[in-house]
C-alpha positions as CSV (number, residue, x, y, z in Angstrom):
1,X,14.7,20.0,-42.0
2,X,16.5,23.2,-43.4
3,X,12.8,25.3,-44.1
4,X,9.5,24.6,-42.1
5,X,6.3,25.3,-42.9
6,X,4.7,27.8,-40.4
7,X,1.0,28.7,-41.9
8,X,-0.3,31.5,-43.6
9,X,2.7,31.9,-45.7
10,X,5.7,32.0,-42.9
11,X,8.4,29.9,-42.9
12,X,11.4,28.6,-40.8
13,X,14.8,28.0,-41.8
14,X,17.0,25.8,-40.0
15,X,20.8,27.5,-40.3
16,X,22.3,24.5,-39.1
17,X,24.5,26.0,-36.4
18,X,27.9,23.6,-35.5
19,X,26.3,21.1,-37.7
20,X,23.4,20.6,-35.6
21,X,19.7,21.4,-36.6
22,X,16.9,23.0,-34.4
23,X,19.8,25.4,-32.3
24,X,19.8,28.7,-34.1
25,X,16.5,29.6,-37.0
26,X,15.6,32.6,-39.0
27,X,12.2,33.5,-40.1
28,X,10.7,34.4,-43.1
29,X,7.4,36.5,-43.5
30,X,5.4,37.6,-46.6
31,X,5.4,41.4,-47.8
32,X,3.5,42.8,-50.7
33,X,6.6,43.0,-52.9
34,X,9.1,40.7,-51.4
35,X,10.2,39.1,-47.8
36,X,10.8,40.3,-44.2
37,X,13.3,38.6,-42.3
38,X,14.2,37.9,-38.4
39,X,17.3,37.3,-37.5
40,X,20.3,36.1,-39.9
41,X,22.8,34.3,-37.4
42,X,26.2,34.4,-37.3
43,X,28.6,34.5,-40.4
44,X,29.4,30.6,-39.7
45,X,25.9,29.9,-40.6
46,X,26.2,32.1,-43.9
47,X,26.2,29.5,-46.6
48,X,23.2,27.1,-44.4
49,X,21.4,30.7,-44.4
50,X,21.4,31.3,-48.1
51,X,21.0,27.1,-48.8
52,X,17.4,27.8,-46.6
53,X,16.3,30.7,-48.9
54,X,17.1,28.8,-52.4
55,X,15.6,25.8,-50.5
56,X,11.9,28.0,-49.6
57,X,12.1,29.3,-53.3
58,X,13.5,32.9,-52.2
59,X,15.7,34.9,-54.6
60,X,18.1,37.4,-52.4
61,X,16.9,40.2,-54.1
62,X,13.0,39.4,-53.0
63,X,14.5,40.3,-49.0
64,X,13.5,43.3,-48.2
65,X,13.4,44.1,-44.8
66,X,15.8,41.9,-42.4
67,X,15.5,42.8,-38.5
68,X,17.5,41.6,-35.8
69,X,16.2,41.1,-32.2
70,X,19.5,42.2,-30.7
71,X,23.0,42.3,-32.0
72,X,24.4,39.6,-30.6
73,X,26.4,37.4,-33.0
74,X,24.3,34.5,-33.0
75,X,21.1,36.4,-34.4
76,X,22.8,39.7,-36.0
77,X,26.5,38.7,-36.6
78,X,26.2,37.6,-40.0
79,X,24.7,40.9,-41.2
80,X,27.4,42.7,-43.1
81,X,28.6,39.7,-44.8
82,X,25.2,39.3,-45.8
83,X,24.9,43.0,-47.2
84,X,25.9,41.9,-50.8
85,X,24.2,38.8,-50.8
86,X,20.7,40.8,-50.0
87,X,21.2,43.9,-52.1
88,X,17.7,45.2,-52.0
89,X,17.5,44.8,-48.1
90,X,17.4,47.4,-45.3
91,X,18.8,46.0,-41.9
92,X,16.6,47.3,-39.3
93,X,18.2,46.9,-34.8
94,X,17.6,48.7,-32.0
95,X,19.1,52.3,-32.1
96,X,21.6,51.8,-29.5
97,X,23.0,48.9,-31.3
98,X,23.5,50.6,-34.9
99,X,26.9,51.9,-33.3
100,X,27.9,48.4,-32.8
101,X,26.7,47.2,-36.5
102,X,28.8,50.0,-37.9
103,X,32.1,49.0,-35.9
104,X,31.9,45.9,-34.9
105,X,35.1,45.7,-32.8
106,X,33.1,46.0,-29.6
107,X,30.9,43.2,-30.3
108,X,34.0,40.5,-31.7
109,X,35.8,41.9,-28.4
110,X,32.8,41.0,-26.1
111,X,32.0,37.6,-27.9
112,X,35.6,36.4,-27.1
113,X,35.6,37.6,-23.5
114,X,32.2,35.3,-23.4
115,X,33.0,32.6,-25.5
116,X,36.8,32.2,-24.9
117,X,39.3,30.7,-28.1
118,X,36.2,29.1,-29.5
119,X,34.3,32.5,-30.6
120,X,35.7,33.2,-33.8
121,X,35.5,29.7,-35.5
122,X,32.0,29.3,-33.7
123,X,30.4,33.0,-35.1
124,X,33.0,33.4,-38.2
125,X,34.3,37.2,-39.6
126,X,32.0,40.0,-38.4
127,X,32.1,42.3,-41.1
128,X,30.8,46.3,-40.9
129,X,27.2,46.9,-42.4
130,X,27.0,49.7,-44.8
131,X,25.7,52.8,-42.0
132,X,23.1,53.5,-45.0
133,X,21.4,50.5,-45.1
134,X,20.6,50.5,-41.1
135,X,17.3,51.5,-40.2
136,X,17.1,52.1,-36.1
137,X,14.1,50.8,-34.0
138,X,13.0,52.2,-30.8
139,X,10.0,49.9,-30.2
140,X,6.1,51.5,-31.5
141,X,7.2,51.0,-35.4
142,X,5.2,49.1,-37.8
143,X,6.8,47.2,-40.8
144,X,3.9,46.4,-43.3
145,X,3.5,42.6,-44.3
146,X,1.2,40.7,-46.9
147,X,-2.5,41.0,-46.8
148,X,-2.6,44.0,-44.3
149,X,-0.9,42.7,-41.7
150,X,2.1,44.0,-40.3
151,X,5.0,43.9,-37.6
152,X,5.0,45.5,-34.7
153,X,7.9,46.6,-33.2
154,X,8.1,45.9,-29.3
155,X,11.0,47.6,-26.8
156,X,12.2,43.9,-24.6
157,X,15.1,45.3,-23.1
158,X,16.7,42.9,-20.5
159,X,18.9,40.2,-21.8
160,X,20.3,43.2,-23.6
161,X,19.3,46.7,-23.6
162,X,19.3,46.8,-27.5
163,X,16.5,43.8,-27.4
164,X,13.5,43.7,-29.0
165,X,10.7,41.5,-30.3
166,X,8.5,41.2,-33.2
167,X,4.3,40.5,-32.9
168,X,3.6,39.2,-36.3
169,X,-0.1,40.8,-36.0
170,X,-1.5,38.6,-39.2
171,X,-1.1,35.3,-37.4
172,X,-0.8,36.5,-33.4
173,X,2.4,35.2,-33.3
174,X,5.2,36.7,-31.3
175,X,8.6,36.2,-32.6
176,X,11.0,36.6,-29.1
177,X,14.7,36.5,-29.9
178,X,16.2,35.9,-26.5
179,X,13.4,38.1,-24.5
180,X,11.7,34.9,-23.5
181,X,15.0,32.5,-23.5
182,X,15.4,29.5,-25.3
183,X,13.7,26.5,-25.9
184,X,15.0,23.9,-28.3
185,X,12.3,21.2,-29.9
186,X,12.0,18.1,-27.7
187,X,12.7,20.1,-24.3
188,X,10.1,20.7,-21.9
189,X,11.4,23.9,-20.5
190,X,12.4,26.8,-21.4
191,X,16.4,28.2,-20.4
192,X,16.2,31.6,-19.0
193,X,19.1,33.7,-21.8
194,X,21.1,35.6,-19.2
195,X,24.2,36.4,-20.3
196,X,26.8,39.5,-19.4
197,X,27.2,42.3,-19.8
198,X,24.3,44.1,-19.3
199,X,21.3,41.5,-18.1
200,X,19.0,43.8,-16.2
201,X,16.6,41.5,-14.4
202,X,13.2,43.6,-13.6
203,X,13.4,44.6,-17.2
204,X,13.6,41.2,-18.3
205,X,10.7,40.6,-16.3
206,X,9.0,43.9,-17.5
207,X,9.1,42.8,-21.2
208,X,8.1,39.6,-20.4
209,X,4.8,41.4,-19.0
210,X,4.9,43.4,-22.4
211,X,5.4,40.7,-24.2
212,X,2.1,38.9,-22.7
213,X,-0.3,42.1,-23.1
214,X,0.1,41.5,-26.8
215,X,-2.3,38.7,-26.4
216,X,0.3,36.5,-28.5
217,X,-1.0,32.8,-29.3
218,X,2.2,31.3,-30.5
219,X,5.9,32.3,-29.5
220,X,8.6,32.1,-32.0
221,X,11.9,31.4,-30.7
222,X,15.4,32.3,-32.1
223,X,16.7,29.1,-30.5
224,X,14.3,27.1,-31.4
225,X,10.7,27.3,-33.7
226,X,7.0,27.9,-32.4
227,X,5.3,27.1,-29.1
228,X,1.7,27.1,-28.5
229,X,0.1,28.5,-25.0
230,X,2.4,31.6,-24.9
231,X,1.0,33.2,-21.9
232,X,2.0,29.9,-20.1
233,X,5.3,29.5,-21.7
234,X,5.8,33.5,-20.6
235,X,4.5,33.0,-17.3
236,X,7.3,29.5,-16.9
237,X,10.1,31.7,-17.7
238,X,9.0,34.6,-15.8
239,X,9.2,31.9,-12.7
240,X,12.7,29.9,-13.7
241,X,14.5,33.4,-14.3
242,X,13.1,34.3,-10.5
243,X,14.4,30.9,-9.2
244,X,17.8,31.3,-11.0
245,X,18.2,34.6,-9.3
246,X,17.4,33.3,-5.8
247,X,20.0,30.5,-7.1
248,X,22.7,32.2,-8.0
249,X,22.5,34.8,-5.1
250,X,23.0,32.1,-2.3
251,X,25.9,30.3,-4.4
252,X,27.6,33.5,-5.0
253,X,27.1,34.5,-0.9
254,X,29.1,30.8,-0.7
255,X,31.7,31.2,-3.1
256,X,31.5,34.5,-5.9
257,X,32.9,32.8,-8.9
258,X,31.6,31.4,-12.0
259,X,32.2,27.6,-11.5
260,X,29.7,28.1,-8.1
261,X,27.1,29.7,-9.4
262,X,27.3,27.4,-12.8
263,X,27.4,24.1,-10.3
264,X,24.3,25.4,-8.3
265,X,22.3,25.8,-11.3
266,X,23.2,22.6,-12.8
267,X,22.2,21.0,-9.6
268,X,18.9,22.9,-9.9
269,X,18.2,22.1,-13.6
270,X,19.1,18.4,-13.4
271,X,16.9,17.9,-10.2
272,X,13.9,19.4,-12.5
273,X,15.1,16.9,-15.5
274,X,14.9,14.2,-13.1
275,X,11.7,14.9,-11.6
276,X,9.7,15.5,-14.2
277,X,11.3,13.1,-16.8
278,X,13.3,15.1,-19.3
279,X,15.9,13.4,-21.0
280,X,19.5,15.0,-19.6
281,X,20.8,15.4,-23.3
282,X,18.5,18.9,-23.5
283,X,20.8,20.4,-21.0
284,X,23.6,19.4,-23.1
285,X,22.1,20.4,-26.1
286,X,20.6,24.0,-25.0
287,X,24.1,24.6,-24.0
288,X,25.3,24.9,-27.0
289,X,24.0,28.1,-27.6
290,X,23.4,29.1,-23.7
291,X,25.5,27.1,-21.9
292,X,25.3,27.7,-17.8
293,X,29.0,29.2,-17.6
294,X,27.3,32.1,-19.8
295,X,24.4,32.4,-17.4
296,X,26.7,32.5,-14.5
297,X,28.5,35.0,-15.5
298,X,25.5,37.1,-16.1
299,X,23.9,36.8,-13.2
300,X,27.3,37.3,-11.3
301,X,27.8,40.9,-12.9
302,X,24.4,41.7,-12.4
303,X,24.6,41.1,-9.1
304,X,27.9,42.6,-8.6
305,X,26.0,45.6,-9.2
306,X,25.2,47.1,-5.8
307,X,21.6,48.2,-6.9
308,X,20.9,45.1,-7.9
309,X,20.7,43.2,-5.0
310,X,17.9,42.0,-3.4
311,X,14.5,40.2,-4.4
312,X,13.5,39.7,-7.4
313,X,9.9,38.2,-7.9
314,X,8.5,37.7,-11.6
């Protein structure tokens, strides 16, 4: 299903990420004169992404605003090639990651150091966006929407400093990029997003408190589409990102490399699947945008870190 139907005017469009649907989504909301947008993807998803908008009966030039969670290349990497296709629009990230929108090379360097050979046919050309089309974000801002409503801007640093989420206050949905991890439709729970280089644990765990003062109904995820009963949902990954840690600290103890701390979590994950009935193909299939090698090596820098040791309790 390339667009989805979310009430009161939203919508969801599929971009069809390695040929798979329900993996990577970008979401449309209603302004007064035109669209906001959340997240665009990565430049391999370019022509699914501008299929979706002809598909929910959006011209380019009705995009106004388009905000990123964070500027990783599966929500924000498609953004300059995107800059001519969207020529009314104004790109909005977090201010520390404006920089990296500018120049990309840091990003395309860190996304192969992550993703290995595979990361430039998997994310495609990351190309500059124009410095004055950026708008930078702190977290407080307000971007109006139809029918005086608006979007509030929240600060969720943790799975990367420059993260941050979106409370759609017209329909009390929260709209979570990576803050509250990944959930793809059919799984029963939620993968905790913790990749290198800069997870930061208590602030993940921080935003997910700030995230559930908003009083949210419904969570929006990047990777993939809504889910009701978001204080529970919050409160899940609060507790499966505290057992990872615990994980991963006595696996790396054993043996400090990636293959250890991936195996143990495996081994954790499956044990769950098995218990409570969940088909193994949603570990496969969340992998494909946050595999367990990724989270590994997160939680291995992070714990590298010698002020990052310890207990961690959600």
């Amino acid at each position: 299903m390339e667009v989805q139907e979310l009430g009161s005017g939203r919508l969801l469009v599929d971009l069809g990420f390695r040929d798979l649907d329900g993996v990577i989504g970008s979401y449309l909301l209603p302004e007064e004169e035109g669209w906001a947008l959340v997240e665009v993807g990565p430049t391999s998803c370019r022509a699914r992404f501008l299929k979706g908008l002809a598909a929910a009966g959006v011209s380019p030039r009705e995009v106004r605003d388009v905000l990123v969670t964070h500027i990783h290349l599966d929500h924000a990497g498609a953004l300059g090639a995107l800059a001519g296709d969207l020529p009314k629009a104004r790109f909005y990230a977090h201010a520390s990651g404006i920089p990296h929108l500018v120049d990309p090379s840091r990003l395309v360097a860190s996304a192969r150091r992550a993703w290995g050979p595979a990361s430039d046919e998997l994310w495609g050309p990351v190309l500059p966006v124009p410095a004055d089309r950026l708008v930078a974000l702190q977290g407080g801002e307000s971007i109006p929407l139809k029918g005086n409503a608006a979007l509030r801007v929240l600060a969720t640093p943790g799975h990367a400093r420059h993260h941050v989420s979106f409370l759609d206050e017209g329909t009390g949905s929260l709209l979570t990029g990576d803050g509250a991890g990944v959930l793809l439709p059919g799984a029963r729970h939620i993968r905790p997003a913790v990749p290198p280089p800069d997870l930061d644990i208590p602030q993940f765990l921080a935003s997910l408190r700030v995230m559930e003062a908003t009083g949210a109904d419904r969570l929006l995820f990047s990777h993939y589409g809504p889910a009701d009963h978001a204080r529970e949902r919050l409160h899940e990954v609060a507790e499966t990102l505290s057992a990872w840690v615990a994980i991963a600290t006595e696996a790396a103890h054993r043996e400090p490399t990636v293959a250890s701390v991936a195996g143990a979590l495996e081994a954790y994950e499956r044990d769950r699947a098995r218990r409570e009935g969940e088909p193994p193909e949603f570990l496969v299939r969340s992998g494909t945008i946050s595999s367990l090698e990724l989270a590994a090596a997160g939680l291995l820098r992070y714990l590298s870190r010698p002020s990052d040791r310890g207990h961690v309790s959600p």
